[in-house]
Every structure is written in C-alpha cells, then in structure tokens.
C-alpha positions in Angstrom: 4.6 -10.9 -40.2 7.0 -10.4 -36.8 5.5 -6.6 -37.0 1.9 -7.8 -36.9 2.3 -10.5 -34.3 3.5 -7.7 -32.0 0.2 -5.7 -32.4 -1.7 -8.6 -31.4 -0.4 -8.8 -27.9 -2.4 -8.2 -25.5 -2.1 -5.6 -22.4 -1.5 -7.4 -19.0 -4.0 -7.2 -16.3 -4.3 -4.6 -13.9 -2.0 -4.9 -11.0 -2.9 -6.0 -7.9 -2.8 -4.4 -4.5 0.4 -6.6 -3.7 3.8 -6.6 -4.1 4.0 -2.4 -4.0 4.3 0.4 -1.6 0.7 2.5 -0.9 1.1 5.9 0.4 -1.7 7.7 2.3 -2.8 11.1 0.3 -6.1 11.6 1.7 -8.3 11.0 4.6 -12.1 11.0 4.6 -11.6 13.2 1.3 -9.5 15.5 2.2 -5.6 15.6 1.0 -2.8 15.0 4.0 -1.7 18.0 5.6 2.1 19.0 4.7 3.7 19.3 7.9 7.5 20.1 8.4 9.4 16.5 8.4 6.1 14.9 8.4 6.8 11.5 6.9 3.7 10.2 4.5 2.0 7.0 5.7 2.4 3.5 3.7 1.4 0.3 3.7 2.7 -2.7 1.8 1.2 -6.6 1.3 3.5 -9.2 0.1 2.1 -12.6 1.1 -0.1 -12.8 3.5 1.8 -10.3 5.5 0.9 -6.3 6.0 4.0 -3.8 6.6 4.4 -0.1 6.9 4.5 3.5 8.7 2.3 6.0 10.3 4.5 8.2 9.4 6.7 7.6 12.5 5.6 4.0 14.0 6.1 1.1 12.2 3.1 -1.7 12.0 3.4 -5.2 10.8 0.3 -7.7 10.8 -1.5 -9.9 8.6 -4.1 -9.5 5.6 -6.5 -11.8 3.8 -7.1 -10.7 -0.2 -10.2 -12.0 -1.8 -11.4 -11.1 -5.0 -11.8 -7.3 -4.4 -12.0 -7.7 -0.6 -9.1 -7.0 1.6 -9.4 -7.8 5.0 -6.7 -6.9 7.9 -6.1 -9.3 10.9 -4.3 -8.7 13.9 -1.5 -5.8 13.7 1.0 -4.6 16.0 3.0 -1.4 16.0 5.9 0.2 17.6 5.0 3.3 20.0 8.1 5.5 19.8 8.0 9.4 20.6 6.8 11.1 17.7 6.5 14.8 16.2 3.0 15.9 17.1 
C-alpha cells in the first residue's frame, strides 16, 4: 500500500523565474561570443528585488512578476573599467 501511495504523488509545478541565477547565452538568436576572461552575464530575482552582472558591472534594481509578465523598474549599475 506505502509502494502505491508513492506513485500517486504528483510532480511539483514548474519553477518560477525567482529565487535562481539566469545566465545570458544568446542575444537576438545568436549564442554569446567566447571571449578570453569574458565573464557570462546574470541576472537574479528574489523579492521584489533584481541583481546581477554584465559580465563586469554589477546592476541592482527592482522587478514586478505577474502571471507570465515580468516587468523591470528602475536599475542602477556600477561603471568600472572593463575588458573591451
């Protein structure tokens, strides 16, 4: 009976955007360049609350999530010297 009652579970919803790191592999439909030391873009959303890296600069800002719209509000980064 124990057996059976674990086949009946059922598979847990598809994960949301949040709570994960994104990584940039494409742009416009073509894959990321490799560059030497290039570092790969990524975003995460925890909260209300956007973080991440161009790759060199870091950006912080806000997001809104509803139903399958996400929505980015105001943002600021840093603006260090980077690698061309």
């Amino acid at each position: 009976l124990l057996a059976l009652a674990g086949c009946a579970a059922t598979a847990p919803a598809a994960p949301g955007p949040e709570g994960r790191p994104w990584s940039l592999v494409a742009l416009r439909g073509q894959p990321l360049p490799t560059l030497p030391l290039m570092r790969v873009p990524t975003i995460e959303l925890r909260d209300g609350r956007v973080a991440g890296s161009s790759g060199c600069n870091r950006l912080a800002g806000s997001y809104t999530l509803t139903g399958a719209t996400l929505r980015f509000g105001q943002a600021a980064g840093t603006r260090m010297m980077c690698p061309d």
